[in-house]
C-alpha positions as CSV (number, residue, x, y, z in Angstrom):
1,X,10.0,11.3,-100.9
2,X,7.4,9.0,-99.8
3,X,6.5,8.1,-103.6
4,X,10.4,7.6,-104.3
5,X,11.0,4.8,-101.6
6,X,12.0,1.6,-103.0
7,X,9.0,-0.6,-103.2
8,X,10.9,-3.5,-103.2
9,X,11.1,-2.4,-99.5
10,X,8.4,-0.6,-98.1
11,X,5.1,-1.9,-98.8
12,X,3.3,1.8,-98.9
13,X,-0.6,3.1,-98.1
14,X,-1.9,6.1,-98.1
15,X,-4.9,7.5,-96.5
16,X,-7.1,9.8,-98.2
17,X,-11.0,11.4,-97.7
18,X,-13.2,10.3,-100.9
19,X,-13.6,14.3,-101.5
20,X,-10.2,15.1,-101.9
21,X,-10.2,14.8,-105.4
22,X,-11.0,18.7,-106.9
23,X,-11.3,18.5,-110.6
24,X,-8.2,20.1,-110.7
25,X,-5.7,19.1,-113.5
26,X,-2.4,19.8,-111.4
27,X,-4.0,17.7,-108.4
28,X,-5.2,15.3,-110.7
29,X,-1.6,14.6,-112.0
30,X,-0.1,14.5,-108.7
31,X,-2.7,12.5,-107.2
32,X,-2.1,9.6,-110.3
33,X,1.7,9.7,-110.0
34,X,1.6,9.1,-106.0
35,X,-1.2,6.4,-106.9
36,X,1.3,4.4,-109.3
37,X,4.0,4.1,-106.3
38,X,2.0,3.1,-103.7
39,X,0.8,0.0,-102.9
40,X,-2.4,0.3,-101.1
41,X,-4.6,3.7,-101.2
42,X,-7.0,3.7,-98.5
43,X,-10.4,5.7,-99.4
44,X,-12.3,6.6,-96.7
45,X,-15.9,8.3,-96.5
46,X,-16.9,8.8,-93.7
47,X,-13.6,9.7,-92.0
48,X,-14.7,10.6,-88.7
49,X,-15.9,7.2,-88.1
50,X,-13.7,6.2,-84.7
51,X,-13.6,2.4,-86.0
52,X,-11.3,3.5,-88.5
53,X,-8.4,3.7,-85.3
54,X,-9.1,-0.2,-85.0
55,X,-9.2,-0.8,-88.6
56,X,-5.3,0.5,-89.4
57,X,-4.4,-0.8,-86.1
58,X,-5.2,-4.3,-87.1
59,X,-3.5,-3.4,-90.4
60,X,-0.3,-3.7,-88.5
61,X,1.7,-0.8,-90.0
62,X,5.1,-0.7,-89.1
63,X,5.5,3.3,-89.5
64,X,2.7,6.1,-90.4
65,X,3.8,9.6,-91.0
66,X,1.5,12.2,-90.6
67,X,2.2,15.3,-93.1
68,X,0.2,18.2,-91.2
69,X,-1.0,16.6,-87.6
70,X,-3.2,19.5,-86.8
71,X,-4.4,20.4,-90.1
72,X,-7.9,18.9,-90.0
73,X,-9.4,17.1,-86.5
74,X,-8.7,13.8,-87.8
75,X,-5.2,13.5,-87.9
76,X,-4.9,15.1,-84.4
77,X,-7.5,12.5,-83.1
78,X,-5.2,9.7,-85.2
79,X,-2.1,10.9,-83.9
80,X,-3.2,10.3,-80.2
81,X,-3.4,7.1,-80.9
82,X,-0.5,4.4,-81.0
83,X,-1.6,2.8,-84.3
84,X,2.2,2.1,-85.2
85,X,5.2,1.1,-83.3
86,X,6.8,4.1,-85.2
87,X,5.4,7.3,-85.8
88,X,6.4,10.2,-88.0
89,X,5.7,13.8,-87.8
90,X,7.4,16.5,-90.5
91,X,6.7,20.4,-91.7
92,X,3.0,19.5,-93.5
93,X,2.7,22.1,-90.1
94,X,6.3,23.3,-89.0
95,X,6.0,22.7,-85.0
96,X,6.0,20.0,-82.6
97,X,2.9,17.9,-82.3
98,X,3.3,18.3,-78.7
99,X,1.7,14.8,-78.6
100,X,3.9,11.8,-77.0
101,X,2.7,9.5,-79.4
102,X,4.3,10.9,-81.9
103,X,7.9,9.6,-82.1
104,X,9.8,11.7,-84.5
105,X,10.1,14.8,-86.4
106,X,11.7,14.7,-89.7
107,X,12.9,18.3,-90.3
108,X,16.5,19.5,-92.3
109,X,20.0,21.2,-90.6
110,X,19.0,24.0,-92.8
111,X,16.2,24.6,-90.6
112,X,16.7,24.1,-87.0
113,X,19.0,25.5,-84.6
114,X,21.8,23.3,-82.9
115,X,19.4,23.8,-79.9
116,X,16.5,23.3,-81.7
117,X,15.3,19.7,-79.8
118,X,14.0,21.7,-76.8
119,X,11.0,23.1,-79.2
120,X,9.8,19.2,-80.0
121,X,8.2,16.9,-78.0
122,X,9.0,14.1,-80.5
123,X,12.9,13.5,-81.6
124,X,14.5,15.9,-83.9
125,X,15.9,14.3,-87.0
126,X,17.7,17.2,-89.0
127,X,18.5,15.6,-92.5
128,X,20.9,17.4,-94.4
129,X,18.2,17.8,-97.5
130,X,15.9,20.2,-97.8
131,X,13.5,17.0,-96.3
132,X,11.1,17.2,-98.9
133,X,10.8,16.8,-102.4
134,X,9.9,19.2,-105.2
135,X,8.7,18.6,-108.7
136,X,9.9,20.7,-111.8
137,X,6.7,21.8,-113.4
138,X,7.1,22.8,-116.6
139,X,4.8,25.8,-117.4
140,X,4.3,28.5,-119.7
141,X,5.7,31.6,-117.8
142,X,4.5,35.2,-118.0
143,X,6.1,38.5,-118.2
144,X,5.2,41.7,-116.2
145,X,3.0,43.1,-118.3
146,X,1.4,40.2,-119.1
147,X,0.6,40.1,-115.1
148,X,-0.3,43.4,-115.1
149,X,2.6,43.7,-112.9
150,X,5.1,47.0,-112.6
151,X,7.9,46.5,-114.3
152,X,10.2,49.3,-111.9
153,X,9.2,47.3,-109.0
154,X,11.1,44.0,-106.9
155,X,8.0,41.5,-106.6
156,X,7.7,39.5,-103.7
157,X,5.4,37.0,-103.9
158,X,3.6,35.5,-100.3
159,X,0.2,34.4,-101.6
160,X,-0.3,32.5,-98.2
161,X,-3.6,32.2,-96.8
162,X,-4.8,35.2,-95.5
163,X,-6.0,33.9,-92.5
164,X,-2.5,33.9,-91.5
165,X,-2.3,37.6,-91.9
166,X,-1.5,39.2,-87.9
167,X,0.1,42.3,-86.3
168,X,3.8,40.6,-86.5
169,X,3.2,39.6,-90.1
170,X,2.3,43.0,-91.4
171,X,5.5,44.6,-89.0
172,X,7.8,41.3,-91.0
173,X,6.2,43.0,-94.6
174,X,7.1,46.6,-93.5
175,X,10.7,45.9,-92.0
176,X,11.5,44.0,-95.8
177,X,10.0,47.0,-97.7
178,X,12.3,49.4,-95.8
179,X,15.3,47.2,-96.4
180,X,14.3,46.4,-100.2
181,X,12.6,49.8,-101.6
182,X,11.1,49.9,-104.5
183,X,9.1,46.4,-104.0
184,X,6.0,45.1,-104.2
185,X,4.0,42.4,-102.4
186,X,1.6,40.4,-103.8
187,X,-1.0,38.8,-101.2
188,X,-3.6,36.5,-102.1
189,X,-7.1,38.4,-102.3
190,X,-8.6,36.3,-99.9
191,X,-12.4,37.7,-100.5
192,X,-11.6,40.5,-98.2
193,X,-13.6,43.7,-98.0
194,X,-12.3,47.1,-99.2
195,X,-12.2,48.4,-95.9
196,X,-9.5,45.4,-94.7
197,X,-7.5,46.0,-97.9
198,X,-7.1,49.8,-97.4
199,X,-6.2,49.0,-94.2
200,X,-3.3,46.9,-95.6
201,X,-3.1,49.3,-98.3
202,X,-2.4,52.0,-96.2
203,X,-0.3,50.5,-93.4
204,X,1.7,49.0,-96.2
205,X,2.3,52.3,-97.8
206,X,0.6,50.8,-101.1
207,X,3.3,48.6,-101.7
208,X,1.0,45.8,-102.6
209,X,-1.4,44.2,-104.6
210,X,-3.9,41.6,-103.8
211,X,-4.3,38.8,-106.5
């Protein structure tokens, strides 16, 4: 969304860490399209060096939004800082900042409850758009058997990280394979041992497969 504002309007910067750039082609082509629609791109090294607060201060920014405050140190320590007059939170992480700092939080009526302002510190803006943006890759797509997938099964695909694997997670997986029989969930491998995956295994009644 950011990359599709009219830059005959917004003059637009964007902050990244010299490192994030993986020799990865999909990154790569993401990272060169956002590149050739913004304005400025910021490059920081060292990006736990607390002169960079004064730095984008004195840049005078009229708005920064902050994609996953939370997600790494840095953007929490930014985002206790009043570097803009207005500043933007949205789902990069899907809850409040919690931080009073942060002004708004850009989220969608598909989302949210009519109640839902009481969970934000910041003010709820529900768009009536998804509030993001996604692109149509255009890929060569496999077959089950090419995956070495059943072919009897329903696949349901949650490759999140597996850090994010709990007790209420595992009890969400088991309620949708009693309500959808004859399924399958793929998790993302994760480097766990064999003990932890026959736990899962197990507990999941070997509907799944790690990938």
């Amino acid at each position: 969304i950011i990359k599709r504002l009219d830059s005959n309007i917004f003059d637009k910067s964007i902050l990244i860490k010299e490192n994030m750039n993986p020799e990865d082609e999909i990154y790569k082509k993401l990272f060169n399209e956002i590149k050739k629609n913004i304005n400025n791109v910021i490059s920081v090294k060292n990006v736990y060096n607390l002169n960079l607060i004064k730095k984008f201060i004195d840049m005078n920014f009229d708005i920064i939004v902050y994609s996953s405050i939370g997600m790494c140190p840095l953007s929490a320590l930014f985002a206790y800082n009043r570097i803009a007059p207005i500043q933007i939170n949205t789902w990069g992480h899907s809850i409040t900042s919690g931080i009073k700092n942060i002004d708004y939080y850009i989220s969608s009526k598909l989302y949210e409850k009519d109640d839902a302002q009481k969970n934000y510190s910041e003010k709820l803006i529900k768009l009536n758009s998804l509030s993001t943006y996604y692109i149509n890759y255009t890929h060569d797509y496999y077959d089950k058997n090419k995956l070495n997938l059943p072919d009897d099964k329903n696949i349901l695909f949650c490759v999140q990280n597996i850090s994010k694997l709990n007790q209420e997670f595992l009890d969400v997986f088991k309620n949708i394979l009693k309500k959808i029989p004859d399924s399958i969930i793929l998790l993302a491998d994760g480097n766990l041992n064999g003990e932890k995956k026959n736990f899962l295994r197990n507990y999941l009644n070997n509907s799944i497969i790690f990938i």
